[in-house]
C-alpha positions in Angstrom: -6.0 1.7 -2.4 -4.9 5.4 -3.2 -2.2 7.6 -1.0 -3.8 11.3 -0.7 -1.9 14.0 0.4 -2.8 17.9 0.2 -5.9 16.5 -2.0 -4.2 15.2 -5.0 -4.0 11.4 -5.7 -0.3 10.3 -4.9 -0.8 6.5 -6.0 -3.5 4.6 -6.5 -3.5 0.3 -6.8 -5.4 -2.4 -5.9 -2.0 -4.3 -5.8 -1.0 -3.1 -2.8 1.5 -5.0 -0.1 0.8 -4.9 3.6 3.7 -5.1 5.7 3.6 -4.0 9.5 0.7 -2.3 8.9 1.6 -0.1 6.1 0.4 -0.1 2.3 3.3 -0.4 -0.3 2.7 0.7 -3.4 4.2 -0.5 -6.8 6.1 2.0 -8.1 4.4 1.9 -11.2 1.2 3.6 -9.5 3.0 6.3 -8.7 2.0 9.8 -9.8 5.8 10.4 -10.3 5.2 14.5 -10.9 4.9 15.0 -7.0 8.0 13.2 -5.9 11.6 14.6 -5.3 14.3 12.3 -4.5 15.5 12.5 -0.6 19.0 11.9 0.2 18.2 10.3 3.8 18.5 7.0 4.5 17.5 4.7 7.5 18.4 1.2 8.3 15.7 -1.7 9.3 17.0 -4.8 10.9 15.1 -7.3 8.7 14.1 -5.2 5.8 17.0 -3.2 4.8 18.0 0.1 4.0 14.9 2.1 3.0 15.4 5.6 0.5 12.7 8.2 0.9 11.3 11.0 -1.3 9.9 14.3 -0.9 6.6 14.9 -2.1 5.6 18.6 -3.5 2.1 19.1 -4.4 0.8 22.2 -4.9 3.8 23.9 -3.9 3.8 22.5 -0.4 6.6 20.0 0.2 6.2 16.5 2.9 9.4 15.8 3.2 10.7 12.3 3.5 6.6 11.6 3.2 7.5 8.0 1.1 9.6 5.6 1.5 11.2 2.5 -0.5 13.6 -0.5 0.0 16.0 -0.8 -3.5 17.8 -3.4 -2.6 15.4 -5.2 0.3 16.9 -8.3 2.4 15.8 -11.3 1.3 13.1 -11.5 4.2 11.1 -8.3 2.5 12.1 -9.0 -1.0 8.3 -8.7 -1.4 8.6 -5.0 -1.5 11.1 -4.7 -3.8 9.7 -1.9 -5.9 7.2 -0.7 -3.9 6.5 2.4 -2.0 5.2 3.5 1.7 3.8 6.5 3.1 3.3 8.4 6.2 3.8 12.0 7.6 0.4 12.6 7.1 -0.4 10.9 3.3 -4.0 9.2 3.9 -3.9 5.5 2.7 -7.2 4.2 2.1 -9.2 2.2 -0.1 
């Protein structure tokens, strides 16, 4: 699988997790150069509090376009280092 956004190459795994729908991403297949720390925050009922960062790529910024659980509940612990996207990033394989 590889996230795509603005045509550069975000992540790229074929260890992907599926969870309601979405591709997460180990962290490790991140292309770390494009992403900026966010400071919001949102709360999920059964997964935790999820962190997001800001992806720059070729000087345009996504904000909030990824999204990660560092301390997931113990239902999602599955995604514990792993990353999401959406706002427009192309997941495909």
């Amino acid at each position: 699988m590889k996230a795509i956004w603005n045509g550069e190459v975000l992540a790229e795994s074929n260890d992907t997790v599926v969870v309601e729908g979405n591709h997460y991403f180990p962290s490790s297949a991140l292309k770390t150069e494009f992403f900026k720390p966010s400071s919001k925050q949102t709360i999920c009922s059964w997964k935790g509090t999820a962190h997001y960062y800001d992806v720059l790529v070729k000087g345009e910024l996504n904000k909030e376009a990824a999204w990660f659980y560092p301390h997931p509940k113990v239902e999602a612990n599955n995604i514990l280092g792993y990353v999401a996207f959406w706002k427009g990033v192309e997941v495909r394989a």
